[in-house]
C-alpha positions in Angstrom: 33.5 -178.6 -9.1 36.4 -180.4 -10.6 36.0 -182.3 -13.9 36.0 -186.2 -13.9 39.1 -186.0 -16.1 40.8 -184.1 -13.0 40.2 -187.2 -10.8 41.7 -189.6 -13.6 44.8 -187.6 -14.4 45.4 -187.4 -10.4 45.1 -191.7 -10.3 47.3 -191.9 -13.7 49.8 -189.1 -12.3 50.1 -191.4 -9.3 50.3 -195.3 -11.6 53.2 -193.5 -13.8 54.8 -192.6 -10.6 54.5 -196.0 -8.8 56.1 -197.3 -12.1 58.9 -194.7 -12.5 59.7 -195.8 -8.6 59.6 -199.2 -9.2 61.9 -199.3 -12.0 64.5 -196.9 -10.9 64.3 -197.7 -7.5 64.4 -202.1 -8.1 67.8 -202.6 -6.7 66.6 -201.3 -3.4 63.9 -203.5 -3.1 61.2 -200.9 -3.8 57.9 -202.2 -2.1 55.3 -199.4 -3.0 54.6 -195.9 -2.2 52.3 -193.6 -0.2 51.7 -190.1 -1.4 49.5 -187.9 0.4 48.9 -183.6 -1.0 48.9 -181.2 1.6 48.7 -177.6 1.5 52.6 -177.2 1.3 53.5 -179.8 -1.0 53.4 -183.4 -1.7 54.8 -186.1 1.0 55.9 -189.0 -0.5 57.1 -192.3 1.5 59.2 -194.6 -0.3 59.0 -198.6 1.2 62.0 -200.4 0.2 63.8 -203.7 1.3 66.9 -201.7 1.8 66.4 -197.7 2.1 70.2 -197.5 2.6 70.0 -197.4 -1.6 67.3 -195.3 -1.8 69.2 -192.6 0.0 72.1 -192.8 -1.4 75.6 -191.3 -0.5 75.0 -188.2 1.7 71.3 -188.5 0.8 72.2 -188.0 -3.0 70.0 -190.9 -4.6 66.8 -189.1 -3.1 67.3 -185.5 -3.7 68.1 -186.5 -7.5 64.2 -188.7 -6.7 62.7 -185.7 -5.5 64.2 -183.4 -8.6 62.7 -186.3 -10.9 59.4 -186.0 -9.2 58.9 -182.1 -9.1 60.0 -182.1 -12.8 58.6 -184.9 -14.3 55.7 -185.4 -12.7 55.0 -182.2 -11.7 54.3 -182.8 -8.3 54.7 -179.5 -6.3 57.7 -179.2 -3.4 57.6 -183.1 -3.0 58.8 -184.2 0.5 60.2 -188.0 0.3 61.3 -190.3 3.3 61.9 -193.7 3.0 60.5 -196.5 5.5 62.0 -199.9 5.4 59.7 -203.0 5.0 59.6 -204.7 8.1 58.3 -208.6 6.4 59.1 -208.2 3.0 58.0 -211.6 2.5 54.5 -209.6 3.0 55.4 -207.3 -0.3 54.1 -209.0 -3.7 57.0 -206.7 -5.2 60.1 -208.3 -3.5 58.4 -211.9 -3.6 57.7 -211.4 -7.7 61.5 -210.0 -8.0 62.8 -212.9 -6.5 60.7 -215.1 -8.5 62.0 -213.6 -11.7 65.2 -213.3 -11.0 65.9 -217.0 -9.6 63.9 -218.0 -13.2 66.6 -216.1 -14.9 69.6 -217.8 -13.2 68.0 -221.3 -14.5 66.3 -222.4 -11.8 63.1 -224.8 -12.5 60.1 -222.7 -12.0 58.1 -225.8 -9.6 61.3 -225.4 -7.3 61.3 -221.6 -7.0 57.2 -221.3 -7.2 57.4 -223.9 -3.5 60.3 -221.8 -2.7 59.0 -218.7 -2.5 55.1 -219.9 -1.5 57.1 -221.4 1.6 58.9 -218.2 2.5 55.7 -216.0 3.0 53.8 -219.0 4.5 56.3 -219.6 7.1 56.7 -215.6 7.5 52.8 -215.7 8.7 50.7 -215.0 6.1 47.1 -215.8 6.1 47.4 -217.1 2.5 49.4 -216.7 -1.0 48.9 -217.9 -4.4 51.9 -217.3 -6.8 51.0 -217.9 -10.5 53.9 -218.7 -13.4 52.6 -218.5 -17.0 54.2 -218.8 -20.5 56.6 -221.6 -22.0 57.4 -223.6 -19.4 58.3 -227.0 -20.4 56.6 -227.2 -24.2 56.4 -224.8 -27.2 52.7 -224.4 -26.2 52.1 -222.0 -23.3 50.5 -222.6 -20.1 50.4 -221.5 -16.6 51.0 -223.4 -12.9 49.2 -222.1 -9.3 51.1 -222.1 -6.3 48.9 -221.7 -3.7 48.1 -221.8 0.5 46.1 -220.4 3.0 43.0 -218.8 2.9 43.2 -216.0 -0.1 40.0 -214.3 -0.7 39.5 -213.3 -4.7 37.0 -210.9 -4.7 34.8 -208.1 -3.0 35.7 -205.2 -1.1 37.8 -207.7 1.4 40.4 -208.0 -1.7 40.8 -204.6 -1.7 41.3 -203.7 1.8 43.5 -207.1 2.8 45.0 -208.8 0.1 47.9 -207.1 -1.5 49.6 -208.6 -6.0 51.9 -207.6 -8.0 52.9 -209.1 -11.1 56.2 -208.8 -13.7 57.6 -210.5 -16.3 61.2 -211.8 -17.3 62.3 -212.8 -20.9 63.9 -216.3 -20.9 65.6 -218.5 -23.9 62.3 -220.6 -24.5 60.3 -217.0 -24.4 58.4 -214.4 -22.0 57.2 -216.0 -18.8 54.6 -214.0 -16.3 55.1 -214.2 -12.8 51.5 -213.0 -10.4 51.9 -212.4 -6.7 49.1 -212.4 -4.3 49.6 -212.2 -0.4 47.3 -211.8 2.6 49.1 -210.5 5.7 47.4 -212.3 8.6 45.6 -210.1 10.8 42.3 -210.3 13.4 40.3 -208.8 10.6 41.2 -211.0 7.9 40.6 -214.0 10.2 37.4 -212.9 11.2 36.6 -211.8 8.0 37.4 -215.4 6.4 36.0 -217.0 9.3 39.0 -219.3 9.7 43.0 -219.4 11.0 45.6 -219.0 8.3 47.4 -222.5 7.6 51.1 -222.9 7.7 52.7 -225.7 4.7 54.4 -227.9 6.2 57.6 -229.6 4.8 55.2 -232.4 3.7 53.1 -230.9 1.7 56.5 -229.7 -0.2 58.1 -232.1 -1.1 62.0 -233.0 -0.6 63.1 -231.6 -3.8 61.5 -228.1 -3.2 62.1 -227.7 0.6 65.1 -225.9 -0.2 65.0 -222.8 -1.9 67.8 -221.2 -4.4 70.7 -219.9 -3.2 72.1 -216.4 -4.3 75.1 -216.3 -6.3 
């Protein structure tokens, strides 16, 4: 019978993986990963916003991924494809990467916290909450909610439905946090929450933040 130090090296093998991808792999808009043993070897799949990137010239960006992962990580004769996301306002990855990187052009963290909250709203989500924390207009340190829809918090439901991420980004007044929670609406999740997932409307914005900021 395996030890119960097997089982938590297996989980830690797989966190230090889904953080080597997500660093390495940011510019392609990496979404998360699904790896599943099998006698043969280990098949990864790679979602990414743009799996063009992930590929690379003649396929070269993921054979030097695969050497990394066999090496590294010692996962034996590792098979990786790459599946595009299909919504990636549905990926807490992409949404917290946009978040952070329109706080780090200078863009006032109300605007691109409605911003963003709009974008997944309007993309059909069942609910969102998107949480900024650190120095955001004094010395002292605080957080702001950005929330809609129906977002369960806790029991097994979370797990199965509701999909975070979270990330950080160093700016001139100090380190700001940026949390991402989204709920993909489905019949389950409805069912489950016993009501329909709410859409904002432009009222509920604001004029000032109806308008999110545009890439440079």
């Amino acid at each position: 019978m395996p030890r119960p130090a097997h089982f938590v090296d297996k989980e830690l093998g797989k966190v230090l993986l889904d953080e080597y991808l997500g660093e390495s792999l940011k510019a392609a808009g990496y979404a998360g990963m699904d790896l599943v043993a099998t006698p043969i070897g280990t098949k990864i799949t790679v979602r990414a916003l743009r799996p063009g990137l992930v590929i690379g010239r003649r396929g070269s960006r993921i054979r030097e991924v695969s050497r990394m992962i066999e090496e590294e990580f010692n996962y034996r004769n590792p098979s990786v494809s790459v599946e595009e996301v299909e919504i990636p306002e549905f990926e807490p990855r992409i949404m917290v990467s946009q978040v952070t990187r329109a706080l780090a052009r200078g863009y006032k963290y109300r605007r691109v916290g409605f911003w963003v909250l709009r974008s997944i709203m309007e993309s059909g989500a069942a609910g969102a909450e998107i949480i900024i924390s650190g120095k955001l207009r004094t010395v002292r340190s605080r957080y702001e909610k950005f929330s809609a829809g129906i977002l369960l918090k806790s029991g097994d439901l979370v797990e199965r439905f509701v999909r975070k991420a979270k990330a950080s980004v160093v700016l001139k007044q100090g380190k700001v946090g940026v949390k991402v929670s989204v709920a993909p609406a489905s019949p389950e999740y409805e069912a489950a929450t016993g009501k329909r997932s709410t859409v904002l409307a432009e009222s509920d914005l604001g004029e000032a933040e109806t308008e999110g900021p545009k890439e440079r």
